[in-house]
C-alpha positions in Angstrom: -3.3 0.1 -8.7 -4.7 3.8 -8.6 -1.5 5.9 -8.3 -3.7 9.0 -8.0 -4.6 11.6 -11.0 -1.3 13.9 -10.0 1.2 10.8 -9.9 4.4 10.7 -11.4 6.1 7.9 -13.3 9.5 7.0 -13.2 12.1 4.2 -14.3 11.7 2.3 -17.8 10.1 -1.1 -19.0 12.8 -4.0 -19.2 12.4 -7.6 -20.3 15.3 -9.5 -19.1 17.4 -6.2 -19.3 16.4 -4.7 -22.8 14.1 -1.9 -23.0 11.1 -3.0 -25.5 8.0 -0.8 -27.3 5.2 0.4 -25.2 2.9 -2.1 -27.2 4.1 -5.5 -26.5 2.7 -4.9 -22.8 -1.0 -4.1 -21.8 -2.4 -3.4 -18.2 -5.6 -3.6 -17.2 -6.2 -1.8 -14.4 -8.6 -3.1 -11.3 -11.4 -0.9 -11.4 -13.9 -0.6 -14.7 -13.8 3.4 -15.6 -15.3 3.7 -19.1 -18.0 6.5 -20.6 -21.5 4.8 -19.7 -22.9 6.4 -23.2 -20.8 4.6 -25.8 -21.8 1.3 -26.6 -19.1 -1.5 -26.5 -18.0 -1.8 -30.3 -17.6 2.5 -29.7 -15.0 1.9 -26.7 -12.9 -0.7 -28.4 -12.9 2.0 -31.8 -11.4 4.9 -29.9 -8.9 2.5 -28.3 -7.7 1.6 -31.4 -7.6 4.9 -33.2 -5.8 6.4 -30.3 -3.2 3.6 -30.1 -3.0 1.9 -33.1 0.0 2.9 -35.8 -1.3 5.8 -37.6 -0.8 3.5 -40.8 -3.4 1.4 -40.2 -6.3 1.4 -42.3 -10.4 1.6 -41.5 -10.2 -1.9 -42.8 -7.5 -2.9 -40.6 -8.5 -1.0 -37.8 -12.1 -2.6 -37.9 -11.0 -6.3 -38.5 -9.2 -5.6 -35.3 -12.2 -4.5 -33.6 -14.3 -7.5 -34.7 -11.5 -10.3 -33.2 -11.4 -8.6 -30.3 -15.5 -8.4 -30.3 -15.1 -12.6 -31.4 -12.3 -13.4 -29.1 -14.0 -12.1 -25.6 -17.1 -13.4 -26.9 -18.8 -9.4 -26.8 -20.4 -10.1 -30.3 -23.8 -9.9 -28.7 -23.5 -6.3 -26.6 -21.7 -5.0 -29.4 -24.2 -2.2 -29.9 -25.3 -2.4 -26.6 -24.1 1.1 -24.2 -21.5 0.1 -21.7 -23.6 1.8 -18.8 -22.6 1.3 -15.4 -23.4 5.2 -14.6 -26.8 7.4 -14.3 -29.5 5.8 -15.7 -27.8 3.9 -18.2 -28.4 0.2 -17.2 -25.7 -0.7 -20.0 -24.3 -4.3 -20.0 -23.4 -6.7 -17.4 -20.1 -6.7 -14.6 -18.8 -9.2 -16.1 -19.4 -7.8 -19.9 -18.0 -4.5 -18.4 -14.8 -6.2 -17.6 -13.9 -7.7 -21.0 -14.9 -4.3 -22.5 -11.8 -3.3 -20.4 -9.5 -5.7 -21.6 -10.6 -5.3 -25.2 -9.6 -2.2 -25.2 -6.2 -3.4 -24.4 -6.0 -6.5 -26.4 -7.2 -4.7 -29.6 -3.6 -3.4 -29.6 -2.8 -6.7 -30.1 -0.1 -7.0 -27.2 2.0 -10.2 -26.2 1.7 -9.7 -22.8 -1.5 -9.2 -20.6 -0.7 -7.5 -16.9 -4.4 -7.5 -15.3 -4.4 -6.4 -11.4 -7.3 -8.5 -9.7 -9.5 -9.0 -12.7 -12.4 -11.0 -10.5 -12.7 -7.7 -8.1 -16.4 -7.2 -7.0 -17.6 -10.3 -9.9 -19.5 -13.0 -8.4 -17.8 -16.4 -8.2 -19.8 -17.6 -11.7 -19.4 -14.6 -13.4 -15.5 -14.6 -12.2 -15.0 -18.4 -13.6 -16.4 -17.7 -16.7 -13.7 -14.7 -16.9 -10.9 -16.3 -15.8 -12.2 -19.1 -19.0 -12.1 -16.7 -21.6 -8.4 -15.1 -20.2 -7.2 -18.6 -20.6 -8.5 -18.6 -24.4 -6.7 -15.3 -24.5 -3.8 -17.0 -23.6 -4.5 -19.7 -25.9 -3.3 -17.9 -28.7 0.1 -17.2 -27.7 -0.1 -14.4 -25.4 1.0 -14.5 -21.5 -1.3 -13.6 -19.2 -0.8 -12.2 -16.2 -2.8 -11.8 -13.3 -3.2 -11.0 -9.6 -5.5 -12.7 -7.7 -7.1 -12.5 -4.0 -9.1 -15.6 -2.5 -9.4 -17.1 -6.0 -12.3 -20.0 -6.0 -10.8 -23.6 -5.9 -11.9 -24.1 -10.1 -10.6 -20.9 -10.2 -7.4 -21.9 -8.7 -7.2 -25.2 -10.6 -8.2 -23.4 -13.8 -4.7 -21.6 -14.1 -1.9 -22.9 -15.3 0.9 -21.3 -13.1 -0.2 -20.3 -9.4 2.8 -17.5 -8.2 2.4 -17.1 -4.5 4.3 -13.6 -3.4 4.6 -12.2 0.4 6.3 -8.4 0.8 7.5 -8.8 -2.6 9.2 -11.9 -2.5 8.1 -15.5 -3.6 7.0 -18.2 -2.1 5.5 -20.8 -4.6 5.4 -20.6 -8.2 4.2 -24.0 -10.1 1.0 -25.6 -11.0 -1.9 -25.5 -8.9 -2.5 -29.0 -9.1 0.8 -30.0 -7.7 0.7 -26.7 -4.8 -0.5 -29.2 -1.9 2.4 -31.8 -2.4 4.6 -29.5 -2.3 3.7 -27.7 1.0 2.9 -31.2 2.5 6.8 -31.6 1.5 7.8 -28.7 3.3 5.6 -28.9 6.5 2.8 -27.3 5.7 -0.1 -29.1 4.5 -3.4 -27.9 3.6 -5.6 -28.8 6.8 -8.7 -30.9 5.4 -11.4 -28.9 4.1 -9.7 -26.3 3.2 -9.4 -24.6 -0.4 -6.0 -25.2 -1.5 -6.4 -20.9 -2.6 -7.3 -20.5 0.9 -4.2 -22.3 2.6 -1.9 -20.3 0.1 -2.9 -17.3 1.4 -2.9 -18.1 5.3 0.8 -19.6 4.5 1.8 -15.6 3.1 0.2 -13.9 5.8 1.8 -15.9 8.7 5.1 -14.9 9.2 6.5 -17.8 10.4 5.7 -19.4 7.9 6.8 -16.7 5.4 10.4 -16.8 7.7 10.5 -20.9 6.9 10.0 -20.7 3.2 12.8 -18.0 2.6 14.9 -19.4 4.8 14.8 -22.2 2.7 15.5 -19.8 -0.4 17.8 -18.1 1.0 19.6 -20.7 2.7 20.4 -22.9 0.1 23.9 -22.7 0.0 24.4 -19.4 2.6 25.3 -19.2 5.7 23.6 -21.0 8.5 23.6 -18.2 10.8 21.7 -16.3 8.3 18.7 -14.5 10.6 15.2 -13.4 9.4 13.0 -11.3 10.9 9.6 -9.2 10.8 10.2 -5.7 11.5 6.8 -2.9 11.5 4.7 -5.3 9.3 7.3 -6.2 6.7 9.7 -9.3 5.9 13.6 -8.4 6.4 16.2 -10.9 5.8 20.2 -10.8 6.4 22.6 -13.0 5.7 21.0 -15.1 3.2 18.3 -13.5 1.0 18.9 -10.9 -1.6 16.4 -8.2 -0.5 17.3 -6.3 2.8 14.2 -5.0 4.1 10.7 -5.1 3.0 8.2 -1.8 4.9 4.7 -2.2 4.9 3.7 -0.2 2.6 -0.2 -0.9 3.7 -0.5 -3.1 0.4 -2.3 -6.7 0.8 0.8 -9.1 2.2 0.2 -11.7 -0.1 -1.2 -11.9 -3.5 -1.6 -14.8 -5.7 -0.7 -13.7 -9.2 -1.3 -16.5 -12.2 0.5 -16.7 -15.4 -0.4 -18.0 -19.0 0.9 -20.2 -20.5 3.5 -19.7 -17.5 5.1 -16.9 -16.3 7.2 -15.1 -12.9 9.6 -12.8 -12.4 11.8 -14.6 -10.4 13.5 -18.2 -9.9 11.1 -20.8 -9.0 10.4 -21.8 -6.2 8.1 -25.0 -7.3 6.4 -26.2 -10.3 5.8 -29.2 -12.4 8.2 -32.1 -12.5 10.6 -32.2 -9.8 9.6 -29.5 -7.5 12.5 -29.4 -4.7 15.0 -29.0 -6.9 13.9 -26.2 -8.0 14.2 -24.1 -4.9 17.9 -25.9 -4.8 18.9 -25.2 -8.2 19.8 -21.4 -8.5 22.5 -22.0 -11.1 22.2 -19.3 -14.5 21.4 -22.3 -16.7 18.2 -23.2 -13.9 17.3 -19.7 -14.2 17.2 -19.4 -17.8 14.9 -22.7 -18.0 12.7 -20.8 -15.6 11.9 -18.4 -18.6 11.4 -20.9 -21.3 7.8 -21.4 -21.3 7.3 -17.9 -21.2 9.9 -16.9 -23.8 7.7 -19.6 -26.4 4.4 -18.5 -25.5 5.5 -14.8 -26.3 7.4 -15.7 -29.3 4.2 -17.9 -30.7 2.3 -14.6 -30.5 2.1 -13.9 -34.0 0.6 -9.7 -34.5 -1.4 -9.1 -37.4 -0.3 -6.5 -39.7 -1.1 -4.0 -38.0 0.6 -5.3 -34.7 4.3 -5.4 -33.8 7.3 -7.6 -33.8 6.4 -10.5 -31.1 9.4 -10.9 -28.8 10.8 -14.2 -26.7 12.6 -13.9 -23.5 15.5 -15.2 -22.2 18.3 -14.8 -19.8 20.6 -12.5 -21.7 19.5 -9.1 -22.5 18.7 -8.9 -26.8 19.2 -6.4 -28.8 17.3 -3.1 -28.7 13.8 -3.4 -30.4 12.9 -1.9 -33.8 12.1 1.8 -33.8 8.2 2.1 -32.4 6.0 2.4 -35.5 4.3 6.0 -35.6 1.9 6.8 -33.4 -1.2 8.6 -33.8 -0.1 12.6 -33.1 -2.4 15.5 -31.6 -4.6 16.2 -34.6 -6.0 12.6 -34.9 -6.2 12.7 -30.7 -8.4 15.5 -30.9 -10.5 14.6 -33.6 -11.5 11.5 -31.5 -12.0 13.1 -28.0 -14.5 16.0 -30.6 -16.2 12.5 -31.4 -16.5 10.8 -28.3 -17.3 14.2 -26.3 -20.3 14.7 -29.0 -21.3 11.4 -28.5 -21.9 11.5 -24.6 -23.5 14.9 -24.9 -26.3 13.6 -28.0 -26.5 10.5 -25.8 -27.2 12.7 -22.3 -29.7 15.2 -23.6 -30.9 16.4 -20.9 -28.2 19.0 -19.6 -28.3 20.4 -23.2 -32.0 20.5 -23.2 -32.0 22.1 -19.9 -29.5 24.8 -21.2 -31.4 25.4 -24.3 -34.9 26.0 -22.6 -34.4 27.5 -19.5 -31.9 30.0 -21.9 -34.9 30.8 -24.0 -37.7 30.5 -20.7 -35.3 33.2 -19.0 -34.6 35.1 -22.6 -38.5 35.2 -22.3 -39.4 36.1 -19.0 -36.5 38.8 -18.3 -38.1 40.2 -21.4 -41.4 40.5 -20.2 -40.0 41.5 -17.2 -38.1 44.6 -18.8 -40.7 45.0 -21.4 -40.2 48.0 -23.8 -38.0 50.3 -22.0 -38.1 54.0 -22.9 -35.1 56.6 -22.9 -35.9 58.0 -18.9 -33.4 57.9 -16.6 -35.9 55.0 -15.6 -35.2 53.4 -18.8 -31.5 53.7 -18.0 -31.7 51.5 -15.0 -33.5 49.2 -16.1 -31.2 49.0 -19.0 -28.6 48.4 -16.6 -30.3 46.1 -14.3 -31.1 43.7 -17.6 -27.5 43.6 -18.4 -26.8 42.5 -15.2 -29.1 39.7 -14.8 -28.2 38.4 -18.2 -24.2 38.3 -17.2 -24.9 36.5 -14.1 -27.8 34.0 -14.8 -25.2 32.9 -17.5 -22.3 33.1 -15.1 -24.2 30.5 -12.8 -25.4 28.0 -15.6 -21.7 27.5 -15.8 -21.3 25.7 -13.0 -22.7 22.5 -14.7 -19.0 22.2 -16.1 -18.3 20.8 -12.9 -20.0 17.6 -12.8 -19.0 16.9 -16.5 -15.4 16.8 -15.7 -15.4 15.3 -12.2 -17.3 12.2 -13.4 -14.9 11.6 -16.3 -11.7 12.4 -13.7 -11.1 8.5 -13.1 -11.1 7.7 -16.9 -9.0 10.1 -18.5 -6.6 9.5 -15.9 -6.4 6.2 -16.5 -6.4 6.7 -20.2 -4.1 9.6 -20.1 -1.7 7.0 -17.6 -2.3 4.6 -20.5 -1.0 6.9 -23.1 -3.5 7.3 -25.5 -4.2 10.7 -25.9 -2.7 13.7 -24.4 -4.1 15.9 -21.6 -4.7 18.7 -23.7 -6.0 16.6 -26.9 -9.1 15.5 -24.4 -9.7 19.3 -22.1 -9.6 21.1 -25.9 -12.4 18.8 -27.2 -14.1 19.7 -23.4 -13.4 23.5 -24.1 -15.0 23.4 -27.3 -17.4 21.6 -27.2 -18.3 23.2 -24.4 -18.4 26.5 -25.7 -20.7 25.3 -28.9 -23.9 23.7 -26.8 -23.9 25.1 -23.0 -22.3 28.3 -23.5 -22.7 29.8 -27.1 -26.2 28.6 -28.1 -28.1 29.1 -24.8 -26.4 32.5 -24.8 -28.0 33.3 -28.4 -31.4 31.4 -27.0 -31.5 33.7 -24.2 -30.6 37.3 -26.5 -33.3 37.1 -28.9 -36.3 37.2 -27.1 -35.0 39.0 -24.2 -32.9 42.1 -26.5 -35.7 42.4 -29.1 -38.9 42.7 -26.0 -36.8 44.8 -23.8 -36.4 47.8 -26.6 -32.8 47.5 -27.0 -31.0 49.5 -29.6 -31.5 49.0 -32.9 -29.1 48.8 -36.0 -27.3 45.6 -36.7 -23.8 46.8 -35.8 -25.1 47.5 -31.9 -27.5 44.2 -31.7 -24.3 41.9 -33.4 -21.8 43.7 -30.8 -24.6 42.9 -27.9 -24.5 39.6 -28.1 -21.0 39.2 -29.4 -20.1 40.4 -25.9 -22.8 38.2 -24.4 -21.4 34.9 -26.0 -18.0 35.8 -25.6 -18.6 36.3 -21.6 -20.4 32.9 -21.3 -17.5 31.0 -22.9 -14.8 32.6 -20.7 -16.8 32.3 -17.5 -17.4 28.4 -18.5 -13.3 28.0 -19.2 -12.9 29.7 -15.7 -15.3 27.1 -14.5 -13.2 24.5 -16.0 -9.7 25.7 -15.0 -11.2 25.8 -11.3 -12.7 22.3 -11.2 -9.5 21.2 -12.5 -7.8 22.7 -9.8 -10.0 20.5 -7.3 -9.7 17.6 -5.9 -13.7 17.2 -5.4 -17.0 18.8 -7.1 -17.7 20.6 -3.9 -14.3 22.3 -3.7 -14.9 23.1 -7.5 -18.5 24.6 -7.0 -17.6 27.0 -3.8 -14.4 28.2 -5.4 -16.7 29.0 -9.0 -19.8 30.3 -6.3 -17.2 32.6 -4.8 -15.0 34.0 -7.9 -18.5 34.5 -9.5 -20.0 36.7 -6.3 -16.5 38.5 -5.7 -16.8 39.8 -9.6 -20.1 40.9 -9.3 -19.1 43.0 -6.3 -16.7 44.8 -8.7 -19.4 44.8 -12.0 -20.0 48.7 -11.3 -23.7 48.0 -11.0 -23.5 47.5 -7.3 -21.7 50.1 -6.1 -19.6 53.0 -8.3 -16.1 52.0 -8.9 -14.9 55.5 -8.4 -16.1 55.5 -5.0 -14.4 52.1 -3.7 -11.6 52.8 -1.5 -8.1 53.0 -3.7 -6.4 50.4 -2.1 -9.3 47.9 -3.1 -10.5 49.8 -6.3 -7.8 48.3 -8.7 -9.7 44.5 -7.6 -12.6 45.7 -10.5 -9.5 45.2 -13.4 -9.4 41.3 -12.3 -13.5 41.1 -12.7 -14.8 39.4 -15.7 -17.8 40.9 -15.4 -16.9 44.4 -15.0 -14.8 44.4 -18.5 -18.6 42.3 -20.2 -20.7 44.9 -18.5 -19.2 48.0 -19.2 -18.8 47.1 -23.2 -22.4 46.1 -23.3 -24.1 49.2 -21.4 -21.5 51.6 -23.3 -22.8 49.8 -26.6 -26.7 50.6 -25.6 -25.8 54.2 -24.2 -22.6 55.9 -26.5 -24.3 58.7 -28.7 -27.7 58.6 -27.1 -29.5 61.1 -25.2 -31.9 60.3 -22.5 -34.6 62.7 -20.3 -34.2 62.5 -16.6 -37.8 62.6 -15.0 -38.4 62.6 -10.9 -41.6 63.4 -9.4 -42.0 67.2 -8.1 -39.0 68.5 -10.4 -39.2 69.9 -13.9 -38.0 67.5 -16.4 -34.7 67.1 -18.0 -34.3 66.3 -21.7 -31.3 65.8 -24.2 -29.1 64.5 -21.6 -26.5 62.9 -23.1 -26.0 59.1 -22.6 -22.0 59.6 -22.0 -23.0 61.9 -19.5 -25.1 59.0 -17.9 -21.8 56.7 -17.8 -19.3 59.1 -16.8 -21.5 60.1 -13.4 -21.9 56.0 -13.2 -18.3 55.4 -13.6 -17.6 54.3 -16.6 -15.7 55.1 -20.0 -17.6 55.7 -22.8 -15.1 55.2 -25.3 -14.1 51.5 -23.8 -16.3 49.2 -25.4 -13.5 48.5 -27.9 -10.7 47.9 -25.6 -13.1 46.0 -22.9 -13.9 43.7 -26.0 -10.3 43.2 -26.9 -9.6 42.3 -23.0 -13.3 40.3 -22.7 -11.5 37.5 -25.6 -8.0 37.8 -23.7 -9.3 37.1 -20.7 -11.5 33.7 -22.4 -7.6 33.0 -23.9 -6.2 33.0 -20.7 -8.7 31.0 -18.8 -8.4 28.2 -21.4 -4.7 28.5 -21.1 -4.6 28.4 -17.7 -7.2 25.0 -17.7 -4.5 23.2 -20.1 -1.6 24.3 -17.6 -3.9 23.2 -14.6 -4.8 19.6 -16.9 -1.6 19.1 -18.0 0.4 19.6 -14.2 -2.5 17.2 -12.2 -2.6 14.3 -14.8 -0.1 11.3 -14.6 2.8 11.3 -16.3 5.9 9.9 -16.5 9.7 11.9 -16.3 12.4 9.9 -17.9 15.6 9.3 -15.9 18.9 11.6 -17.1 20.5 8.8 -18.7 17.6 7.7 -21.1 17.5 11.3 -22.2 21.4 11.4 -22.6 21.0 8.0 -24.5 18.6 8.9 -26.7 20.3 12.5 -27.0 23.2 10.0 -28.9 21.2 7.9 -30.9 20.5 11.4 -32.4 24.2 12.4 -33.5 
């Protein structure tokens, strides 16, 4: 179920009452989101780094890897990129799908929660998944599973069929004995019809649906107990222990399967004697109901690396053993570094793209400004170089967009799945980022264009040149990340970067003199990135120089002093130090404000008052 990236979690994990470790439950969600780049045995690694105990050794940690690899019968793709995106062909659906639940069952959990597992597989490709979930389940874990419109060997393949409507049951036993049992009750499958099939037009009739839990309910009730269908959804008084039921505009009916055998509520039918199980209610009946599933949990037996298996039963145990140690921020964030790196060396063509069109415009704008001399002609065009180089790297920025959009769905999910923080994954991004589309295109770009355009010489004024430069690039590319954060889609993303881009180049000084904006506008230019890069650079090329002023028909003017040139433009002379100073706080506070952004729109969960006062006493 996609909750959305911004959802919020609430509530606590119980089996039968007692709260247990994160670990002894995986979920695997419907939908396949995993980076197209890494190859299979690469997505089950940073799984397990991010999730296993931080004790665990490289030896442990790859033993791990190679079960899994063994045990969902990957062994072959191993090496082979997961694909699915671009032009990555990658591995097949079905591949793609056990790549997803390896990544969960190399945590080596006793219980497997997968929501609609067969979603968009075709029916051969489906059996053969639902085959190796039941050799999954082989070894001792329960697996869980909701299913839509299963195949008939599909449906016979299980071995505990739990038929649900609004919430509530209506069948739970083995497939095989499902048609006896609602030939027994009136409703027999109509020849010719898959036994999956009838299930499902039983939980979407409501008739039907008002028969079976009457017969729930009514087992030892009152008679005059009433059920009816209110706005979509199942409501029953009197007898039944659920009041009302809305429509929440999920699927009425889902078929969920269980191995070895699982539900989480008394049975309705099953093996053996079937109708007295929807008699028997008693607390003894219910704890039966559990047994198979308490010894297929407590046969799952963890490797060393795993963690205590559990068994369930009708009275709540005793609180778990303290969760072994998790893997903290520094280990997070060296894998994100790794797997970032990865799908940038694996996708070369944005960074080779960045690096030569850098150095082709680094080229061009220098021939373009070739050699300027110290005229007041040499003055603009000093200016008007500046300016193109600030804004052509202002716009490459935008290419942040797509690179964190694409990946939206997965570090969601991941993030949902707890294993890494928000800020572990955007600070790899940041940096990252920075290195190979900001920082090295920028240097690309200065050296042919500053050395052919006749900039100033002396190391001190060349190293603060593109210093500034660099600096700019990286802050505008955080901005460009805190805004597509901010966005739902990459179209909202790229107008609000297009616009925030074009209303600071308004207030650049170039354009128009800032001493002649209006004063009720003119303070704007202190919220411009560009003004503060600008200003440092040309007061870096034009401090302690003196230039000749030339115009045709007039005498001309030498020794003009270059401060003179600023001041008439509108700008301080003696700023390049404090615009540098406000260039880096301004790239500290953009990155600051994209981990705020990250950290408020991903999922997360807020713990109820009384776990917090509850752990608050473990404490004292």
């Amino acid at each position: 179920m996609d909750l959305g990236a911004s959802a919020q979690t609430t509530g606590e994990v119980l089996v039968d009452g007692a709260r247990r470790q994160k670990a002894d439950v995986a979920y695997v969600p419907q939908s396949d989101v995993l980076i197209p780049s890494l190859t299979v045995q690469e997505c089950l690694r940073y799984s397990a780094l991010l999730r296993l105990p931080l004790s665990t050794s490289p030896m442990e940690t790859q033993l791990r890897i190679e079960h899994v690899l063994d045990e969902l019968a990957l062994r072959h793709v191993a090496d082979s990129q997961v694909g699915g995106a671009g032009r990555i062909r990658g591995i097949s659906g079905g591949e793609r799908r056990r790549v997803t639940i390896g990544m969960e069952l190399v945590t080596d959990p006793a219980i497997l929660v997968l929501d609609e597992p067969t979603s968009g597989l075709d029916s051969f490709t489906a059996l053969n998944l639902m085959r190796t979930l039941h050799q999954v389940a082989s070894g001792g874990r329960v697996v869980i599973a909701s299913l839509h419109q299963p195949s008939h060997d599909m449906f016979l393949a299980l071995d505990t069929a739990l038929l649900m409507s609004h919430g509530r049951v209506l069948f739970q036993g083995r497939p095989a004995d499902a048609e006896a049992w609602f030939r027994g009750r009136g409703l027999p499958c109509p020849a010719g019809t898959a036994m999956a099939e009838h299930l499902l037009k039983v939980a979407s009739n409501p008739a039907d649906i008002q028969a079976l839990l009457l017969e729930r309910g009514g087992q030892g009730a009152d008679s005059a107990a009433l059920l009816r269908l209110e706005d979509g959804g199942v409501q029953v008084e009197g007898g039944c222990a659920r009041e009302g039921i809305p429509d929440d505009g999920a699927s009425p009916s889902d078929t969920a399967s269980a191995s070895p055998s699982a539900a989480d509520s008394p049975p309705l039918g099953g093996g053996g004697n079937m109708d007295s199980a929807a008699e028997d209610r008693s607390p003894d009946r219910v704890a039966a109901a559990w047994t198979p599933v308490a010894a297929a949990a407590a046969t799952h037996k963890p490797g060393k690396v795993g963690r205590s298996a559990f068994g369930m039963s009708a009275t709540p145990g005793p609180e778990p053993r303290p969760a072994p140690r998790r893997p903290g921020f520094a280990r997070q964030l060296a894998v994100m570094t790794w797997r970032t790196a990865i799908d940038i060396l694996r996708n070369p063509t944005l960074l080779r793209l960045h690096l030569g069109i850098g150095l082709l415009m680094g080229v061009v704008t220098g021939l373009v400004f070739w050699q300027l001399d110290d005229s007041n002609v040499g003055v603009q065009n000093r200016m008007g170089g500046t300016f193109f180089a600030l804004a052509f790297l202002a716009f490459t920025s935008l290419t942040t967009v797509d690179l964190l959009i694409n990946e939206r769905a997965v570090v969601a999910r991941e993030v949902r799945g707890g294993y890494y923080r928000p800020s572990a994954y955007l600070l790899s991004k940041l940096t990252l980022d920075a290195i190979f589309l900001r920082a090295i295109p920028a240097i690309l770009y200065w050296a042919p264009f500053y050395y052919m355009a006749g900039f100033r010489g002396g190391a001190a004024y060349q190293a603060t040149y593109l210093f500034i430069l660099v600096t700019f690039s990286c802050a505008v590319g955080a901005l460009s990340m805190a805004v597509t954060v901010a966005s739902n889609t990459a179209g909202e993303a790229s107008f609000g970067m297009n616009f925030i881009i074009l209303f600071s180049i308004m207030f650049t000084g170039f354009l128009v003199n800032v001493s002649s904006i209006p004063a009720y506008l003119r303070w704007i230019h202190y919220l411009s990135v560009f003004f503060y890069a600008f200003e440092a650079m040309i007061t870096n090329e034009m401090t302690g120089r003196t230039f000749t002023f030339m115009a045709s028909g007039y005498a001309q003017i030498e020794g003009i002093n270059g401060n003179t040139y600023l001041t008439t433009l509108g700008f301080d002379a003696g700023a390049t130090t404090r615009d540098i100073g406000v260039l880096v706080g301004l790239y500290a506070g953009f990155t600051l404000l994209c981990l705020v952004l990250m950290q408020a729109r991903m999922p997360h969960s807020r713990p109820r008052i009384k776990n917090i006062m509850r752990r608050l006493s473990l404490h004292r």
